[in-house]
N, C-alpha and C positions, 0 to 999 in steps of 0.2 A: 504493500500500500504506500501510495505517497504522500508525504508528509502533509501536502497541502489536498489531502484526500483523510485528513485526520476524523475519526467523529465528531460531531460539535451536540453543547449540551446548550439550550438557550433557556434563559428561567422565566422571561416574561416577552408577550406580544400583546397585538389587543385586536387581532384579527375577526374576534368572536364580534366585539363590541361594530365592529366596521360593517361585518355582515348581516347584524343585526340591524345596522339603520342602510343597508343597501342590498336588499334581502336578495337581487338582482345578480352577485357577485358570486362565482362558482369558486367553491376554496383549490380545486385541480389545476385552475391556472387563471384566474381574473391577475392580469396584471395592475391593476388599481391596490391588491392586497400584496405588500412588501412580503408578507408569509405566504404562500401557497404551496400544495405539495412537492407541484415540480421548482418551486425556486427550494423548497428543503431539501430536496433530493441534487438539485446544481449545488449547494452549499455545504454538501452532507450534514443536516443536520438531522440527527438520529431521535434526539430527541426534544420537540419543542414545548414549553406550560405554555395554556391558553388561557389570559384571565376574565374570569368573567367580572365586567366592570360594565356599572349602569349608569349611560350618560346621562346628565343631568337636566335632559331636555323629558327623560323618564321620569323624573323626581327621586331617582335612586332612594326609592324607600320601599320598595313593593317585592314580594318573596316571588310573583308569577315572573317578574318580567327577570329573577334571577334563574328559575325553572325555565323560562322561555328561553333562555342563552345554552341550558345543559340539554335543551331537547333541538336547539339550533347543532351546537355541538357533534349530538349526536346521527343525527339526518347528515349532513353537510361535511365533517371531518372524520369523526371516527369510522374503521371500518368495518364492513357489514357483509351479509350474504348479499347485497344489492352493490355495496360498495369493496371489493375484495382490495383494494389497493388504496383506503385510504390510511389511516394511522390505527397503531393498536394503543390504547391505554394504559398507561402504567400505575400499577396501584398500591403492591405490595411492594414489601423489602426484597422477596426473594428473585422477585422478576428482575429490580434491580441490582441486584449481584450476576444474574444471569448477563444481562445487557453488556454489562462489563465483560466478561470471556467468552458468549456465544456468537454466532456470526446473527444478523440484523435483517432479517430480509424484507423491512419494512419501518419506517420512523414510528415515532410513537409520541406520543400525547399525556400531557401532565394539566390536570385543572385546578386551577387555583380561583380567588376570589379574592377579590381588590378591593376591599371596602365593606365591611357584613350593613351597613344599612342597608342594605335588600332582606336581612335575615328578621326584621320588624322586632329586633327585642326577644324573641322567643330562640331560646337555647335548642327547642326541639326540630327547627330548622338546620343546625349546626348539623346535627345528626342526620336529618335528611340529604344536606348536602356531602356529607360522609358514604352515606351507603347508596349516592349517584353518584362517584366516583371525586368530590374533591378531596386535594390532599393536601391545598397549603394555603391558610388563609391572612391577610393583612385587614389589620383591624380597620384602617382608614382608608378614605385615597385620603384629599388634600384639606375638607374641611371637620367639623366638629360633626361628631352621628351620635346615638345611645350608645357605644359603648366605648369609645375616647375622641379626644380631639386629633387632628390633621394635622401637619408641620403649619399649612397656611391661614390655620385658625389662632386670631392675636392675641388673646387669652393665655395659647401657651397650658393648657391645662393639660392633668396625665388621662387615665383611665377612669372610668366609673365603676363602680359597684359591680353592676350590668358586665363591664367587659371584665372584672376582674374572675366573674362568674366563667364567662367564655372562654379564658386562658385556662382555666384549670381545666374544664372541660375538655379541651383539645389537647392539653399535654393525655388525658383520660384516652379519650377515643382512637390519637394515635396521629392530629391533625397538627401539620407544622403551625407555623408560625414567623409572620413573613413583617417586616417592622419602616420597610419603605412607604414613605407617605406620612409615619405616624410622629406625633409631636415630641419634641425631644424629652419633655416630662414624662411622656407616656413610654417611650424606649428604653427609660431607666428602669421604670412599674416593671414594665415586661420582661426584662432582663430578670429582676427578683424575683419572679414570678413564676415563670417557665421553667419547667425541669428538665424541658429538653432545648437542644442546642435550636435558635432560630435562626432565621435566615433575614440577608437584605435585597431585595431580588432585583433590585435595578438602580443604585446609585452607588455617587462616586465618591471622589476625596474633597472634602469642603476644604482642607489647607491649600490644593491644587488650585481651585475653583470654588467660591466662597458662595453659592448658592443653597438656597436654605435644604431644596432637598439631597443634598451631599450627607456625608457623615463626618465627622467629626473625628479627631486623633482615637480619641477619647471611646465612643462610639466602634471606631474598628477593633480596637484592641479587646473591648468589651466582646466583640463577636467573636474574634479569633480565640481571645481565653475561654468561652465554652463551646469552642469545634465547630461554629454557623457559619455561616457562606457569604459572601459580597458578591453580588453582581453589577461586570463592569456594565455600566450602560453608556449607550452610543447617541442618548440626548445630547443635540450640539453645544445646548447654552449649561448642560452637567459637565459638557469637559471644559469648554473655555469660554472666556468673559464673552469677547467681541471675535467677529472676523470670519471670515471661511474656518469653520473646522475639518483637518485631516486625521487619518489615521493613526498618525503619529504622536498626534495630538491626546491618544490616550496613555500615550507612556509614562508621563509623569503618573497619571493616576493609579499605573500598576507600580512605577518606584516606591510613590507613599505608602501605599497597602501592603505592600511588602516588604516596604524598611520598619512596619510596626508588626509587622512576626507573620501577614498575610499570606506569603508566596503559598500557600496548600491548602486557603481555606478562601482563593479568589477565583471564578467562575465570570460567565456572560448572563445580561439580562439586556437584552438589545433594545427595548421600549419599539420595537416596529412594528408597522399600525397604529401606535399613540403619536407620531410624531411626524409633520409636515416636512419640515426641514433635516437635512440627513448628514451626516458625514461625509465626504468626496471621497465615493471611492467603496462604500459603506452604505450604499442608498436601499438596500435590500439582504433577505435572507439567504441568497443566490450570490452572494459578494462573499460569504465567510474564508472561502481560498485566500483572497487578497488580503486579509486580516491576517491569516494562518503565515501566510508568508513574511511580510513584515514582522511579525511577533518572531519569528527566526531569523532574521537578521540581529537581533539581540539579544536572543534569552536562548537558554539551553532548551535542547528539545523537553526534555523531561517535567521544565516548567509549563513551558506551553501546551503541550498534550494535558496536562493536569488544568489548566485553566481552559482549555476547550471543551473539556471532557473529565476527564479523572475526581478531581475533585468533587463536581458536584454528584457524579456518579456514585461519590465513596460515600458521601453524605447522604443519599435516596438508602445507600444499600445496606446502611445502619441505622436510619432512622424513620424510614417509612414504617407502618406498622405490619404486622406479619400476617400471611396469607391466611395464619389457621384462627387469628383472631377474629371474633364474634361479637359485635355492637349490637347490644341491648339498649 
């Protein structure tokens, strides 16, 4: 295999949410959707999460139009006896240890949730959303909901009661926990909180790049000391202030995260389909070759394989929950 034929592990898109308001767009090859099968398959990317995220023209407060994304999902990406060739679902831990050593004959699919105000307060959706297959949930996107506040809510408040409920439950049930979006009060909560290691699925290094949804020194270290994930992400104005962003343009962000102990616990989270504007070079899921190569012009292969792949693979294959578990 060639190096720039590596597998790639992508932890967020928002392909679901685009299909949803363009019900018109075929996920096989609409080129309008940065994600499609055949640009995952130009990109090798083996495995992409699809987050279900309710724009705000929905009122992101409604559990149907969160069902209406998992039953889009399932028509449209996953595959079927109707659909043989589209993605297989990842759910358990052991699928994810397989993924790692067996050969691939088909990408596969990860769902997550980007915000539980679709879940209305009720813990018993959690669950629901569990046994349809999601597996990693962020409490927020960017404003205040019932169970914490957003990075872009000014208050600055942590978690409620409400979400402190939800964290325990989902360390319970087996359901990650994803902390991009979420207020910096509320990242601290959840750090104490969590008994399992969480993830940050799509931001970068705020010393790099001083935007609020970055992470903090502070913040990555906290990730890396309980074994959670950063994903770099390829929003232009998350890597740099002003100007054309290029490729290269993310390397300072992997220096930072791995001069604070990151180099095996940093992965991708692309943000495509959330994002107008693209990197040069990086404008789609069909570009990851041209990433994979650059990233080997300075780093050992061993690192880059691990941030394409390895790492978040090592983190599914440990901490998803196990195939013979039973949610009551």
């Amino acid at each position: 295999m060639s190096r720039t034929e590596w597998p790639i592990a992508d932890f967020h898109c928002d392909a679901l949410s685009k299909m949803l308001m363009k019900p018109e767009l075929l996920f096989e090859e609409a080129s309008e959707l940065d994600v499609n099968l055949r640009r995952m398959r130009e990109g090798g990317v083996d495995l992409q999460a699809f987050a279900i995220y309710l724009p705000e023209v929905l009122g992101r407060g409604k559990f149907e139009h969160v069902m209406g994304q998992l039953e889009l999902y399932r028509k449209n990406v996953e595959c079927s006896s109707e659909r043989p060739n589209g993605v297989k679902t990842l759910l358990w831990r052991e699928q994810a240890v397989q993924m790692q050593t067996g050969p691939k004959s088909s990408p596969w699919g990860l769902i997550t949730l980007e915000g539980v105000d679709g879940l209305e307060g009720n813990l018993f959706y959690l669950e629901l959303c569990f046994q349809m297959g999601v597996r990693i949930v962020g409490l927020t996107w960017n404003h205040a909901n019932w169970a914490a506040d957003g990075i872009m809510e000014k208050r600055g408040a942590g978690l409620t009661e409400k979400g402190k409920e939800l964290v325990h439950l989902c360390n319970r049930i087996g359901m990650l926990l994803d902390v991009s979006h979420l207020s910096e009060k509320g990242f601290w909560e959840l750090a104490d909180l969590s008994e399992r290691p969480f993830i940050a699925s799509h931001s970068n290094s705020y010393s790099v790049c001083p935007h609020v949804r970055n992470l903090k020194d502070d913040q990555i270290q906290a990730i890396v000391a309980r074994e959670g994930r950063i994903g770099l992400t390829f929003v232009p104005w998350f890597v740099k202030g002003e100007g054309e962003v290029q490729i290269e343009d993310l390397l300072p962000h992997i220096e930072q995260i791995c001069s604070l102990g990151g180099a095996h616990h940093l992965m991708m989270g692309s943000d495509f389909d959330g994002i107008s504007t693209k990197i040069k070079g990086l404008e789609h899921t069909g570009c990851y070759p041209k990433l994979t190569e650059i990233l080997l012009k300075y780093y050992d292969e061993s690192l880059v394989y691990g941030w394409l792949w390895g790492n978040a693979m090592r983190y599914l294959g440990e901490h998803l929950p196990e195939g013979k578990q039973v949610i009551i």
